[in-house]
C-alpha positions in Angstrom: 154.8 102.0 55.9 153.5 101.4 59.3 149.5 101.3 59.4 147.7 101.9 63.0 143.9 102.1 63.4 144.1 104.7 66.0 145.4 108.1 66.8 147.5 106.9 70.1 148.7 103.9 68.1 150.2 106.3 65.2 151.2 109.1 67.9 152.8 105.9 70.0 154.3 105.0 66.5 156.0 108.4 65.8 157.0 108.7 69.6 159.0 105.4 69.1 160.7 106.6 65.7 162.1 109.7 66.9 163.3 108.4 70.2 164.9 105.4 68.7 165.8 106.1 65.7 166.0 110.1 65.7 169.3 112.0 64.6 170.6 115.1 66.4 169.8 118.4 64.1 169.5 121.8 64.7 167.7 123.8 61.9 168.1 127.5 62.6 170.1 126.8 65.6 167.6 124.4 67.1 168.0 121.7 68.8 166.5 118.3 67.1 166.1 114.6 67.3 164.8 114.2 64.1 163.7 111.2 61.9 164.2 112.0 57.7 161.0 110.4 55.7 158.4 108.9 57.9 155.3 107.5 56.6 152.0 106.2 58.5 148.7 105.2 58.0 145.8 105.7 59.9 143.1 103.2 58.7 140.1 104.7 61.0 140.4 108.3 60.5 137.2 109.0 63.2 139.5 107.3 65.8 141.7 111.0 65.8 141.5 112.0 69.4 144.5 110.9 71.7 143.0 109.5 74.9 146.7 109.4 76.6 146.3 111.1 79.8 149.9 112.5 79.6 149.1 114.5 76.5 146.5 116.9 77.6 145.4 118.2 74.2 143.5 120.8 73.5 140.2 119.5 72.0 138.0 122.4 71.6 141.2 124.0 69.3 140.9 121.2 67.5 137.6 121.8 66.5 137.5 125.2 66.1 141.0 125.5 64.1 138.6 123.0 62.0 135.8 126.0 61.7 138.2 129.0 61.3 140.2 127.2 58.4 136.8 126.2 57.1 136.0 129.8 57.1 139.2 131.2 55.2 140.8 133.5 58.0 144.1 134.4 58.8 142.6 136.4 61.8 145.3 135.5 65.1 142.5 137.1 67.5 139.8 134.5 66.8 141.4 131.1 66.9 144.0 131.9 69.8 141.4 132.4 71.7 141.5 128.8 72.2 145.2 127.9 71.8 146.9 131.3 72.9 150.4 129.9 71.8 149.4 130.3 68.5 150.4 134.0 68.7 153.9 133.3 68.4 153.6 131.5 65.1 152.6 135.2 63.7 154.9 137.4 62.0 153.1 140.5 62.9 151.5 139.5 65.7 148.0 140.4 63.9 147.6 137.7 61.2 149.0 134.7 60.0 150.4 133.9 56.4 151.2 130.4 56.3 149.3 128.5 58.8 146.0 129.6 57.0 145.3 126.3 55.1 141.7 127.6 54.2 142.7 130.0 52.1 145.2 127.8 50.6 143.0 125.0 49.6 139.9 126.2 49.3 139.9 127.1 45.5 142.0 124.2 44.6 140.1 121.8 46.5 136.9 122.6 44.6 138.6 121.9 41.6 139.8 118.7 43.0 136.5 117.4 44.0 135.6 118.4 40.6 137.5 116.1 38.5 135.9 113.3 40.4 132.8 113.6 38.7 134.7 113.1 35.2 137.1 110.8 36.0 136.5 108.9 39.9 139.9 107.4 38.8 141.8 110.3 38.8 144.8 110.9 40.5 145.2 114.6 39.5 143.7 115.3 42.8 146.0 117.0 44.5 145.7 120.4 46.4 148.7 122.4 47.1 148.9 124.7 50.6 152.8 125.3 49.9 153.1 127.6 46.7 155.8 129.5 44.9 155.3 132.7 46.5 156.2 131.0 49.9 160.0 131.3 48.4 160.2 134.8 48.3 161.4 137.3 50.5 159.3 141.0 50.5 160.1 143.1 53.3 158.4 147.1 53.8 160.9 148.9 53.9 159.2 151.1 55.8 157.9 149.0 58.3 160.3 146.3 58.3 156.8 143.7 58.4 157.1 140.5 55.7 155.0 141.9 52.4 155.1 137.6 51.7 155.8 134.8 52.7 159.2 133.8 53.6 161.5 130.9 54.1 163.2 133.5 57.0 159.9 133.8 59.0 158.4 132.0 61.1 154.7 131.4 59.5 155.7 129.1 56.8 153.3 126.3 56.0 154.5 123.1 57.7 152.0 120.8 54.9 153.2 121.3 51.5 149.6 119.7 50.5 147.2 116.5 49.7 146.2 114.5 47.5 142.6 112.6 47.0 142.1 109.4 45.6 139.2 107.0 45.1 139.4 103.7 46.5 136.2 101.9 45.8 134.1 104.1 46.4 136.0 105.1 49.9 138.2 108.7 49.9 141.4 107.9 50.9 143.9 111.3 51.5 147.5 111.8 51.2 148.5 114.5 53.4 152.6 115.2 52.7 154.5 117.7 55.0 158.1 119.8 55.2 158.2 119.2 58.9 156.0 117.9 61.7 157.3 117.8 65.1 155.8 115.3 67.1 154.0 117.7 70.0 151.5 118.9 66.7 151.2 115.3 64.7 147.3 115.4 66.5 146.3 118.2 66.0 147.3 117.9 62.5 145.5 115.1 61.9 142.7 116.0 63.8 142.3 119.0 60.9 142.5 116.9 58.0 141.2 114.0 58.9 138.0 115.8 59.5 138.3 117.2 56.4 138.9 114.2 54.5 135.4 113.2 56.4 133.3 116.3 55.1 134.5 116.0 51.1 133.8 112.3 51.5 130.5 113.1 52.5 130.3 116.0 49.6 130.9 113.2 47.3 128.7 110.6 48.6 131.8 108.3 49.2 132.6 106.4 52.0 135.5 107.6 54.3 138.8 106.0 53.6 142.4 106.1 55.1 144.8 108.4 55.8 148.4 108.5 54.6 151.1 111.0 56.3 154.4 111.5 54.5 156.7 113.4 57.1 159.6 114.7 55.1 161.1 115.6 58.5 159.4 114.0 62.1 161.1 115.6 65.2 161.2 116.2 68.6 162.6 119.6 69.9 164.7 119.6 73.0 163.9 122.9 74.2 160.7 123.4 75.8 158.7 120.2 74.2 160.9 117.4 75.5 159.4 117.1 78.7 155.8 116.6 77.7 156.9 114.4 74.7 158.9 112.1 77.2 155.8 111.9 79.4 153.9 110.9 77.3 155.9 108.1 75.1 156.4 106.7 78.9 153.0 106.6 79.6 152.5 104.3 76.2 155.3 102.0 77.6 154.1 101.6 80.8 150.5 101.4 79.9 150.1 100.0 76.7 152.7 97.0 76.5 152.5 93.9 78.6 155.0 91.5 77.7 154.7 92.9 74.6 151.2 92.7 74.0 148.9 95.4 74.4 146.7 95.8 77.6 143.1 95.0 76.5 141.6 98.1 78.8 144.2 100.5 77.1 143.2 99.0 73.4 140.0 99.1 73.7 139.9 102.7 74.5 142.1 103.7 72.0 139.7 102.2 69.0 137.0 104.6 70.2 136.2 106.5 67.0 134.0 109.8 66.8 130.5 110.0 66.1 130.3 110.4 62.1 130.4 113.8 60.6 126.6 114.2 59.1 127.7 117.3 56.8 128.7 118.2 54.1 131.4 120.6 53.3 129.1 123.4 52.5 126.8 122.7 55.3 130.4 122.4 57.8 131.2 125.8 56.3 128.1 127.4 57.4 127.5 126.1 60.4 130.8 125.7 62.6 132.2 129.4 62.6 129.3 130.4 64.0 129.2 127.7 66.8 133.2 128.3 67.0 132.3 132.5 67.8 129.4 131.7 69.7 131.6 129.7 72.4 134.2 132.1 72.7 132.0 134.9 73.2 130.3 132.9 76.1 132.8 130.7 77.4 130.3 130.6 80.8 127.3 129.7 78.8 127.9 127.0 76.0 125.1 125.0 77.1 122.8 128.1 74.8 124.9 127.2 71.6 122.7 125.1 69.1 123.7 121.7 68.1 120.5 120.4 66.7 122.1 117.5 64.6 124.3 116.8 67.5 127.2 117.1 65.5 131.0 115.9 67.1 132.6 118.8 66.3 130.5 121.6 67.7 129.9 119.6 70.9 134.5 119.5 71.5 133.7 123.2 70.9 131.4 123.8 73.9 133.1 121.2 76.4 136.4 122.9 75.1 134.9 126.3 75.7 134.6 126.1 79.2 138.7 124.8 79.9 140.3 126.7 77.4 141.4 129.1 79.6 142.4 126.2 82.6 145.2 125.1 80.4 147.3 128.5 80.5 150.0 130.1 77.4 152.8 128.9 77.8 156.2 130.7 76.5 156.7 131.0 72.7 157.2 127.7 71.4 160.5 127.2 68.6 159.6 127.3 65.0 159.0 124.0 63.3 
């Protein structure tokens, strides 16, 4: 297991596996270089924003796929507001059925955080997103629409789930995924790094690492290859120097968030809002309240305002 103490470092890490070490596959007819069993560790889980220029990520969705998970929706209208291409993970266009962690952990993360004030050495911390019913095949046979979830659709959960340990007082996370292409690796652990932050806080611990266990880490050819090329070249050109890594460039990449004051109660109740509130004046964030100066609602209102800059691109293959 590699460990990195930065997002660009880990993304950097991943970009190299697949492109040197990556095997042609093509799941569902699609094209694949893919690495089988990856596993990295991010020791400074506030350092979770990739500063290379070449990946122009989408910072305000970060945040607010934070809130709306926070909030337990499935609701495509309100969080492709600020990623549009998030429509075409939707089965019926109106909802989504496996990319709505929320409602997946919620429950069994309150029972998780439970056990830790019997036993703070448990490790029967684990919250599941992937469940049974996520096998089955339902279909309306009126309508034609998925009644479940399916392996044949396309909104199946990419994390099967993660588990929570205590380290000394610091929350470390396990966080173990099906498939993780490359092109979503920061926006994944943008989402539960952040929430690794908040229960830490809920529990008066200190925030730990992060582990990622990729079953499958890919690259697609089709669509995603250009911007995943671009940016792995912009690592080599700008982060190795005779194989050492430019001091500038390092420096920048160990920039870490300001710390998360909440809770995760107090996150719950106070980020949809902010996360609505932007997208219903994307001319006038500068009016949504962020007394506390929290991190997260402030990439909501800069992220307001260039959500739109960025543009929808075509539907995007199925991880």
């Amino acid at each position: 297991m590699k460990r990195y103490s930065n997002m660009d470092e880990m993304l950097f890490g991943a970009y190299t596996e697949v492109f040197s070490h990556g095997t042609r596959s093509s799941p569902r007819g699609q094209e694949t270089l893919e690495v089988i069993g990856w596993t990295a560790q991010l020791t400074k889980p506030r350092a979770r924003i990739v500063r290379n220029p070449a990946r122009d990520i989408r910072l305000g969705y970060c945040a607010a796929s934070v809130a709306w998970n926070l909030d337990k929706r499935n609701d495509v209208e309100s969080i492709c507001w600020w990623n549009p291409n998030g429509r075409f993970m939707s089965d019926n266009g109106q909802t989504f059925h496996g990319a709505n962690y929320g409602q997946r952990w919620d429950l069994r993360l309150q029972e998780a955080m439970q056990l830790f004030f019997y036993d703070t050495s448990t490790r029967r911390a684990w919250v599941p997103i992937w469940e049974a019913i996520d096998d089955l095949i339902d279909v309306d046979p009126e309508t034609g629409e998925f009644d479940a979830y399916s392996r044949e659709g396309k909104d199946v959960p990419c994390t099967l789930g993660f588990g929570l340990r205590n380290r000394e007082r610091h929350l470390d996370m396990h966080v173990v995924m099906r498939s993780q292409s490359v092109t979503i690796l920061p926006y994944d652990v943008f989402l539960f790094s952040t929430l690794q932050e908040l229960v830490a806080n809920s529990l008066q611990m200190k925030l730990g690492v992060l582990t990622w266990h990729a079953m499958s880490l890919h690259a697609y050819f089709k669509r995603e290859w250009a911007t995943n090329r671009a940016s792995y070249e912009w690592y080599l050109a700008n982060t190795h120097r005779e194989g050492a890594i430019r001091a500038e460039t390092y420096r920048s990449f160990q920039e870490e968030m300001q710390p998360v004051n909440l809770t995760l109660e107090e996150a719950k109740a106070a980020w949809p809002p902010a996360m609505d509130a932007c997208a219903a004046s994307p001319l006038g964030p500068s009016s949504i309240s962020n007394d506390r100066g929290c991190p997260i609602v402030e990439l909501m209102v800069s992220g307001a305002l260039r959500t739109w800059d960025i543009g929808a691109a075509q539907a995007p293959v199925v991880r």
